[in-house]
N, C-alpha and C positions, 0 to 999 in steps of 0.2 A: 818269375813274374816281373821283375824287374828292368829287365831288359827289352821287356815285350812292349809294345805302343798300338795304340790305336787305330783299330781296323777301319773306320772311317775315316778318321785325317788325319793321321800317324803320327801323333802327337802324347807327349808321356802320360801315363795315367797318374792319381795319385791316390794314392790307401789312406779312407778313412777308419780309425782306429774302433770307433764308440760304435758304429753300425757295418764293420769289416767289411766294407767295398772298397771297389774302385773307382777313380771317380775322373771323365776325365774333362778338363776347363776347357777345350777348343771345342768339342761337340756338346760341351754344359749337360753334361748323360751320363750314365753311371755302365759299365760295364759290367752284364752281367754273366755271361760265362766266361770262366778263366781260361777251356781249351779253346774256345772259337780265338782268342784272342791273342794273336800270334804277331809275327811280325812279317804285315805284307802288304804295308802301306802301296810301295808301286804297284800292284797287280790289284789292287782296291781304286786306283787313279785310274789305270787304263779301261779296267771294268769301266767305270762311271766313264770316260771320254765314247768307249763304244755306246754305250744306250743313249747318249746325249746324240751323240753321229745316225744311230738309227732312227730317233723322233725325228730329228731335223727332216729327213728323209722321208718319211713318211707325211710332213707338214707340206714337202714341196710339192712331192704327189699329187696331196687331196688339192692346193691349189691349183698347180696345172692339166689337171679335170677339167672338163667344158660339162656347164649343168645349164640345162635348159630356165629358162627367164623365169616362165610362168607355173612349174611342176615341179624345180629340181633335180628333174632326172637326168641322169648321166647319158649323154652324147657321143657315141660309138661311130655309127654308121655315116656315109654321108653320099646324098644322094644328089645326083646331076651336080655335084663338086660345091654344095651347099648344104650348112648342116639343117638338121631336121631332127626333130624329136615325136617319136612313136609312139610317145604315151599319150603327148598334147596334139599331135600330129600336124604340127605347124614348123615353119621356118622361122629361124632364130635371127635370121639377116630383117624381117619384116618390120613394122613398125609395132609401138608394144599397143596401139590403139588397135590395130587391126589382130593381134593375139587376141585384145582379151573380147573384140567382138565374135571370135572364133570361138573362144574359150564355151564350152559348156556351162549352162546355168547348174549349180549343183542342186540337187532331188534334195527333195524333206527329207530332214531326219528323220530314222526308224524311230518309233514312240517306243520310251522302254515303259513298263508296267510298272506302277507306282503303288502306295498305299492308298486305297479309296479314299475318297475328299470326304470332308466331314461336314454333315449336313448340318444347319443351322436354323434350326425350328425359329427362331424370331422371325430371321429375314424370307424366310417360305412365308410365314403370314404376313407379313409386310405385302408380300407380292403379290400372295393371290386374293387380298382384298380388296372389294374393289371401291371403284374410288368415292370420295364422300359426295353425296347429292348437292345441289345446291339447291337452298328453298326458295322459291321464287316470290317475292313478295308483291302484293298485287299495286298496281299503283296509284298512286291517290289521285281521287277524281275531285275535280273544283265544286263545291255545292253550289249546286245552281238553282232557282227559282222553284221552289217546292207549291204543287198546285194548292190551290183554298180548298177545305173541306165544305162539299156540297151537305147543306141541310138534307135530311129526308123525312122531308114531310108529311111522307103521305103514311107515312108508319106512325106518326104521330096525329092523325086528323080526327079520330075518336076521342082522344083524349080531350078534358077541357082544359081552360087555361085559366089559371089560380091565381090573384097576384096578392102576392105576398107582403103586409104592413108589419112593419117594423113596431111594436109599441113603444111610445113613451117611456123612459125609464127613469124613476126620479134620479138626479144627483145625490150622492153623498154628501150631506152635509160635513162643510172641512170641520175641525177639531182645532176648540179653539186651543192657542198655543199659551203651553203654560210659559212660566217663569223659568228658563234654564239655571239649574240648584247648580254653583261652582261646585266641580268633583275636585278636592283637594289630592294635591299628588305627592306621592311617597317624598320625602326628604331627601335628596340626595347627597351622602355623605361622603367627604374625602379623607384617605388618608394625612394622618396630620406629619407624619415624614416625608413623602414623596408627592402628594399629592391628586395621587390617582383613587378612582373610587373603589369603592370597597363590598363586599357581600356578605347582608346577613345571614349567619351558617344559625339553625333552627336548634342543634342539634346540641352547641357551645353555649348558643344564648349572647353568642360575640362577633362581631364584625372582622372578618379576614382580607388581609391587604396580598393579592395577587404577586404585587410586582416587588413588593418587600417579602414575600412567602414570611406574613407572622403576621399573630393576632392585631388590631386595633387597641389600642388601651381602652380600657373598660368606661363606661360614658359617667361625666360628672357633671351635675348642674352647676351652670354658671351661677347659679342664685346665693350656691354655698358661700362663693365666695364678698367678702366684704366691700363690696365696691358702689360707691355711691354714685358716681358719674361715670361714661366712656370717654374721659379726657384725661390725658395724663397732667399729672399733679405737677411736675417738674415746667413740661413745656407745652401747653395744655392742647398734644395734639391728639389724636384718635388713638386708642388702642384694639387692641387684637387680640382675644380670649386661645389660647395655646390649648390645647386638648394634653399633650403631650405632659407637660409640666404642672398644668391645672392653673396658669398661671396667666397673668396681663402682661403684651409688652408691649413694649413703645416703639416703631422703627425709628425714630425722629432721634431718640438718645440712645436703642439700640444698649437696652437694657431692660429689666422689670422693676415699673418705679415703686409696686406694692409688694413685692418682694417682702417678706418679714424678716428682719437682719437673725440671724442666731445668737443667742447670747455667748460674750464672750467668755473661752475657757479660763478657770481658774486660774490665776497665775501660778508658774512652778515656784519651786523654791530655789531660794539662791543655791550656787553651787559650795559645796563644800571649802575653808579656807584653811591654812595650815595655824594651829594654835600659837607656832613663835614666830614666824615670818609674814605673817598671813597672806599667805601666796595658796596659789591653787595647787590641789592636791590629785593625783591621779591612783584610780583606783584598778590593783592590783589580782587576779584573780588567782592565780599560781598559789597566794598567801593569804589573800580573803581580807586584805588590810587596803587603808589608804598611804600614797608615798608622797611625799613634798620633794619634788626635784631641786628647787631653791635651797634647804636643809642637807638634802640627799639622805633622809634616812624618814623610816613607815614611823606611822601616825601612831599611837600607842592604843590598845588593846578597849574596844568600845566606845573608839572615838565616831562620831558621826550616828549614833545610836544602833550600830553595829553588835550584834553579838560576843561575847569570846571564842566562846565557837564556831564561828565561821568559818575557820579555818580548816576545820576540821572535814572528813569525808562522812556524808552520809549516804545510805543509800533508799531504792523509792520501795517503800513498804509491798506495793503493786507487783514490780518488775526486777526489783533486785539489781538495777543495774544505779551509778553513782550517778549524784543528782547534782547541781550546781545553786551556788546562793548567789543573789542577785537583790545588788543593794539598793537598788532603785526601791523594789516593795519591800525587801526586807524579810524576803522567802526563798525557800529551798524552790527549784526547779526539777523537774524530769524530761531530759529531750525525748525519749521514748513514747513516754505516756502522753508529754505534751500538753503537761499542769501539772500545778504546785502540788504538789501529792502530800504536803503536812500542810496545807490549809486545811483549817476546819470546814465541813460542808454545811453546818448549820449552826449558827450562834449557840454558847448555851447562854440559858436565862437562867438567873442565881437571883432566888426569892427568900 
């Protein structure tokens, strides 16, 4: 097989290993019998120059045929030494206007038999209805002079004739007018935050403010309060009764001048001082003691009227959990419980 070449264009083949053919690159084709496969590249060239020699020949042929203009048919015969064609039965030397006035009209096509049409029930009633009337409207006529109603008399000449007296009818004596009584008219109250009015709700016993969505405060005589004049005391301009606060105030000083001051808180006590520096002391809770940073060393044992035991851990009778002393009262704490849990809850009295 080695030796052998390519029966088409006799050129070497080459063995693929992985899918055992042949394979060959000038025809990019794979050889697939191994006896056709010989060596006869010449006699495979001549073959192919013959069948190319015979189409040629057979191309020249069908060109130099004479085919009529207007049919195509082949032109054999020739009559009075001019061709003529038998099928169109015309001359080929004529003009093509006068062929094709010659030419036959072609017949209708044979109808071939189809599937019946499909009838179409809307458009049948569409058709065979007919068409819509028009109503004729009558036309308006101008009113013209309508004749007078003649009396008839004579159908009334028995009768007598009645005339009819209206009597006198006394007036109505007018009513005399009383005193119009003033109708007093509800109070109209405003909100004292916003301004806007307010509705008594039956139901509360209380004024509801809409546009604040919340009750009115509940109503309080101005009488309550101790006010001897409407002028403020300070700069004696007009005051304004406050609903809100129950209170007078003045815009003028933009303040309330009767205000009752609150008494002042007790004073604290001084803060704790250190016994040998007397410097101030900070109070230590890790130890339960006071520390003098000035000294650097804690306050000794019940200084500040501190227990001894402060230092120590107790816990809340309640909650069991550890409670803290806090020198301020001078009592145990419970963060849990959230009170002194070894306060007494009620004094004793010792008679």
């Amino acid at each position: 097989m080695e030796a052998s070449k390519c029966p088409k264009c006799g050129e070497e083949p080459q063995f693929i290993e992985h899918i055992e053919k042949w394979y060959c690159y000038g025809c990019n084709t794979y050889v697939e019998d191994d006896a056709e496969h010989v060596c006869a590249s010449e006699e495979t060239k001549d073959k192919c120059a013959a069948e190319i020699k015979k189409e040629l020949q057979t191309l020249e042929e069908e060109e130099s045929k004479l085919e009529c203009k207007n049919c195509g048919a082949e032109l054999e015969d020739l009559k009075e030494g001019r061709l003529y064609c038998f099928v169109c039965e015309t001359y080929q030397d004529e003009s093509h206007e006068v062929n094709a006035e010659a030419k036959p009209e072609p017949g209708p096509e044979p109808k071939v038999a189809g599937p019946p049409p499909v009838v179409n029930e809307a458009q049948n009633l569409l058709e065979t209805a007919s068409p819509p009337v028009k109503e004729e409207v009558p036309e308006a006529v101008a009113p013209g002079p309508q004749p007078t109603p003649v009396a008839d008399f004579e159908a009334h000449r028995s009768e007598p004739i009645i005339d009819r007296v209206d009597e006198p009818v006394a007036k109505p004596v007018a009513e005399t007018k009383r005193d119009a009584v003033p109708v007093a008219l509800p109070e109209l109250r405003t909100c004292p935050s916003c301004g806007q009015p307010i509705k008594w709700i039956e139901k509360y016993q209380r004024h509801y403010c809409y546009s604040c969505r919340k009750y009115a405060p509940s109503e309080i005589k101005k009488d309550s309060i101790a006010h001897t004049g409407n002028s403020c005391p300070g700069c004696g301009g007009e005051l304004k009764f406050i609903e809100k606060y129950s209170e007078w105030y003045c815009y003028k000083c933009k303040k309330y001048p009767l205000r009752v001051v609150k008494r002042s808180e007790a004073p604290k006590p001084q803060s704790l001082v250190c016994p040998k520096c007397k410097g101030p002391v900070k109070w230590i809770d890790k130890y339960a003691r006071y520390y003098c940073e000035s000294c650097k060393e804690y306050a000794p044992k019940g200084f500040g009227g501190i227990p001894s035991d402060a230092g120590d851990k107790k816990q809340c009778p309640t909650c069991h959990e550890a409670m803290k002393f806090v020198p301020e009262y001078n009592e145990w704490y419970c963060y849990k419980c959230k009170k002194y849990s070894l306060r007494p809850s009620k004094p004793v009295l010792l008679f």
